[in-house]
N, C-alpha and C positions, 0 to 999 in steps of 0.2 A: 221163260227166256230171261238171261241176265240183262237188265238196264246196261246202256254204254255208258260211260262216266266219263270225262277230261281229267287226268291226272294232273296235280301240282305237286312236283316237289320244291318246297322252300325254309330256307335258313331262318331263323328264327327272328333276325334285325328286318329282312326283307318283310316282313308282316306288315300292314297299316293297320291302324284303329280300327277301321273297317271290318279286317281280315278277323282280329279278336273280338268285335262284337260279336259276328255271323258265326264265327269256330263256338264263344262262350255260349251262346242260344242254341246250337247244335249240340253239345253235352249235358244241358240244361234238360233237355228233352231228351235224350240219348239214358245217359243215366238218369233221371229223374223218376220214370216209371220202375224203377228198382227201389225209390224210398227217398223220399227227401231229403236224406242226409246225404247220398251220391252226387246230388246235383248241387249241394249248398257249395262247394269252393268254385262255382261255376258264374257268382253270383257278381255282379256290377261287373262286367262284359270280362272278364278275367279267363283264359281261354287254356290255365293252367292248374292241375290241384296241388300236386306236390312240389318236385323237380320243376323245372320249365325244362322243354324240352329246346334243344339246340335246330334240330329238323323237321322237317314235319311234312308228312305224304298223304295228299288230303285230295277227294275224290269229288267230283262236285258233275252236277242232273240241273237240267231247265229250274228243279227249285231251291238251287244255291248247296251246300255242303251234306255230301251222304254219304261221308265215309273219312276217317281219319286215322293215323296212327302215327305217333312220334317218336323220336330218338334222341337218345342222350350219349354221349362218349363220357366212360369215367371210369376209376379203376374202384374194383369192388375188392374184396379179402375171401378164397376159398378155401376154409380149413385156413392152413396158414401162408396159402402164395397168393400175389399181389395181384391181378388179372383185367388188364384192359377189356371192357366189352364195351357195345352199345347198348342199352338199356331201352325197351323198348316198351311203349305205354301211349297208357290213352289213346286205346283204339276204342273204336266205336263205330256202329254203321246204323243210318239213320232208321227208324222204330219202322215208317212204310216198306222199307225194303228190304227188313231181315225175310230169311228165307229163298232170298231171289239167286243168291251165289253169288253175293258183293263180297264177301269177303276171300273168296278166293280173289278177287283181284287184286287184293291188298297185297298179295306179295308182290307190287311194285317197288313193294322196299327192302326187297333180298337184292336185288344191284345196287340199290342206293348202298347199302351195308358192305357188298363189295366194293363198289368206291370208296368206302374211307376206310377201307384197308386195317378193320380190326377184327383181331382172331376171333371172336365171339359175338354173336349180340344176347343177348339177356331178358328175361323179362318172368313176372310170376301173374299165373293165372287163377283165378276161385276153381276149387276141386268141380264145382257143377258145371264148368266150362270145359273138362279132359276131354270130352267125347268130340264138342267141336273144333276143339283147335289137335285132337290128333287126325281127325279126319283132313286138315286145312292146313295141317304143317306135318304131321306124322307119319302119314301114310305117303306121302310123294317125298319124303325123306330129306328137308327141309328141314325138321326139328328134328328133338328128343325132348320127349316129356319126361321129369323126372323127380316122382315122390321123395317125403319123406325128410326135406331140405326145410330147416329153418331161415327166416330174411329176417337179418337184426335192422333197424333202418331208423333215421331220428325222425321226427313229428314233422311237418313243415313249419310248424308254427308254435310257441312256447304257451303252455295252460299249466295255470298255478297246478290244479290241483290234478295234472297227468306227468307221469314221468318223462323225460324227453327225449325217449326210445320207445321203439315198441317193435316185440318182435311175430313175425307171421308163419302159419305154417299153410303155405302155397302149392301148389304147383310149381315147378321150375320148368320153363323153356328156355334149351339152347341151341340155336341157328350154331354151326359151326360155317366158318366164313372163311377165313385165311386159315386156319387150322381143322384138324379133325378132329370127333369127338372123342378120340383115344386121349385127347393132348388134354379134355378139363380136369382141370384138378378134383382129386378126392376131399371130399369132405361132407358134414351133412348139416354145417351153420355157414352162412355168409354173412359176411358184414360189409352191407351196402354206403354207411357211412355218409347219410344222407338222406333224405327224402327218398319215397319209390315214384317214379315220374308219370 
């Protein structure tokens, strides 16, 4: 049986201190069992690794935060057109209730994305993740997963001795929103031209 959860969606000034300690302790622990380095931008209550996200659709049980996902508006580069999406990141769902079908309820944030009315949302996943997010976005025809796409993207933070790019070869997910997915543009590098969120 899926746990009920209270959904929040909120803007990113609307946070208190609060809000970023319990979110930053939530990914701390979230990512953290993947390797210590996932959880290290999570660290002195910081409740962002790359990007900071603008919104944020976060899922909260009697023991405070178990499910999150945020969004970014920003225009990325496809091949060579210019492409408003929402970028979507920093999903996570708490380590007790993977399993339970929390994350289908995370698509509380396909209306949020209709609300703000851009033709795409965005987002790249690890290849060991295709199976559950086409099960979770794929198959009920919500996404397109789509190999084979390089993500050019800057560091969040500048180190002497790393260039101040780096580029990934992910998974592409595209929510088509205001458009359909006939309308993404061809290409197989984007340049995200910033942080991945």
């Amino acid at each position: 049986m899926r746990p009920q959860l209270q959904w929040r969606t909120c803007w990113e000034n609307d946070l208190q201190l609060a809000d970023h300690v319990e979110i930053s302790e939530f990914f701390r622990n979230a990512y953290g069992r993947t390797g210590v380095f996932n959880a290290k931008p999570f660290e002195g209550d910081r409740s962002w690794a790359g990007a900071r996200p603008e919104l944020r659709v976060i899922g909260y049980d009697d023991r405070g935060v178990a499910a999150h996902i945020g969004a970014l508006r920003r225009f990325i580069k496809v091949g060579e057109v210019d492409l408003l999406v929402a970028e979507l990141g920093l999903y996570a769902v708490r380590p007790d209730l993977e399993g339970l079908g929390i994350s289908h309820s995370m698509r509380v944030m396909y209306p949020v994305l209709q609300e703000l009315g851009v033709p795409f949302g965005f987002g790249t996943v690890r290849h060991e993740l295709k199976e559950h997010i086409h099960r979770l976005l794929g198959r009920p025809g919500l996404a397109t997963i789509i190999p084979g796409i390089r993500v050019r993207s800057t560091l969040a933070d500048i180190y002497a001795n790393l260039p101040p790019t780096r580029v990934d070869d992910a998974l592409l997910v595209v929510f088509p929103i205001a458009r359909s997915m006939s309308e993404w543009p061809p290409g197989t590098i984007i340049e995200r031209n910033g942080p991945e969120l």
